[in-house]
Every structure is written in C-alpha cells, then in structure tokens.
C-alpha positions in Angstrom: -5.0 -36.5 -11.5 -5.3 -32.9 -11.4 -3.6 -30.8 -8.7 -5.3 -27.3 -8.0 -3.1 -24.4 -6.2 -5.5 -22.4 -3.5 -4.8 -18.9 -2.8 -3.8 -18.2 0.7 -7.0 -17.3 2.0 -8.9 -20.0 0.6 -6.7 -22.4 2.4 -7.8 -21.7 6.0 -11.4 -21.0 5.8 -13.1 -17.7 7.7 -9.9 -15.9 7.1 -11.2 -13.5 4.5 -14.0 -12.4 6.3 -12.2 -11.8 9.5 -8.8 -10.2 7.8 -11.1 -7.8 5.3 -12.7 -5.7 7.1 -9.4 -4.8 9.1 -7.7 -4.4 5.5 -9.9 -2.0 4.5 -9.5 0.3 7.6 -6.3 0.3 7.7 -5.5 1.4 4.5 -8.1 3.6 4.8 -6.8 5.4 7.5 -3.1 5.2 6.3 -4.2 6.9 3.3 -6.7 9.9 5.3 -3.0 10.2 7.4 -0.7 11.1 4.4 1.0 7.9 4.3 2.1 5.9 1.4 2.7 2.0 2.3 6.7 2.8 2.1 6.5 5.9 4.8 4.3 3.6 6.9 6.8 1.2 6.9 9.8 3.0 8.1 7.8 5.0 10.5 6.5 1.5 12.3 9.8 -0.6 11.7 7.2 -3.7 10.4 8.2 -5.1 6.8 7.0 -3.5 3.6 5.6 -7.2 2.6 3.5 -7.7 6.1 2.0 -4.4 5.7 1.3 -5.1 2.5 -0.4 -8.3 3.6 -2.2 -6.6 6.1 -4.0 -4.1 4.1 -4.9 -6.9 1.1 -6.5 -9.3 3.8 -4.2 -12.0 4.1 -2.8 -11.6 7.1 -4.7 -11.2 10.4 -2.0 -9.0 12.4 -1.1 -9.5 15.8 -2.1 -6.5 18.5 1.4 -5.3 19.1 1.5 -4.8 15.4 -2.3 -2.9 15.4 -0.8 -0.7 18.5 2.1 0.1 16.0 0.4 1.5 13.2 -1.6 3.4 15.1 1.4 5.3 16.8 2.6 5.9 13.5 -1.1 7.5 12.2 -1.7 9.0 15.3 -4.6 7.0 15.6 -6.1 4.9 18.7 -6.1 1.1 17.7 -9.7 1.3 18.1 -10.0 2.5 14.8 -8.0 -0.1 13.2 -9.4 -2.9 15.4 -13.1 -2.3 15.4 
C-alpha cells in the first residue's frame, strides 16, 4: 500500500482559490509600501511564519488580522480584502 502526503492546500478543497487572490494583494501592496516581510512583522506584532502563510496562499487570515496589515501599510482593508 502506498501512502501519498498532500500539501496543505490540497487537503481542504476551494482553499487555493479563495486564499490566492488575497496572497497576491497583499504582498503586493506590502511590497508598493516599502515593507519587507520582517518590517511588516514587527510593525503588525503577527508572526513572521503567519504572514508568510498569508502571502503564499495557505492561510485564509482572520479580519482582525486584514485590519492589522492595513494599519501598518497605511492601507484601508478594502484593498486587501477585495
């Protein structure tokens, strides 16, 4: 018997397609604000590894979160949450 290992996304099914789009804005607008993933974690208090996980897709952040990296781009969390 052979046992596969799944990636994280593949394991819960729509998750890519709803976490991507969000990734890709918000490292987009990280990056048009000056901000390496390091400063953006000190200046929002979040871990290095969930911002990281944010911006690759695999985690679907919670609101509070999306309020705090606006703040910290100077950004309304529309942009991130659109």
């Amino acid at each position: 018997m052979r046992i596969s290992v799944v990636s994280g996304a593949s394991r819960h099914p729509g998750l890519e397609h709803a976490a991507a789009p969000r990734a890709g804005r918000t490292h987009r607008q990280r990056a048009a604000a000056h901000h390496t993933q390091e400063s953006l974690f000190a200046a929002t208090g979040l871990s290095r590894s969930h911002l990281q996980r944010i911006e690759s897709g695999e985690a679907d952040p919670r609101y509070s979160d999306l309020l705090t990296i606006a703040q910290a781009l100077g950004k309304d969390v529309s942009v991130l949450n659109s």
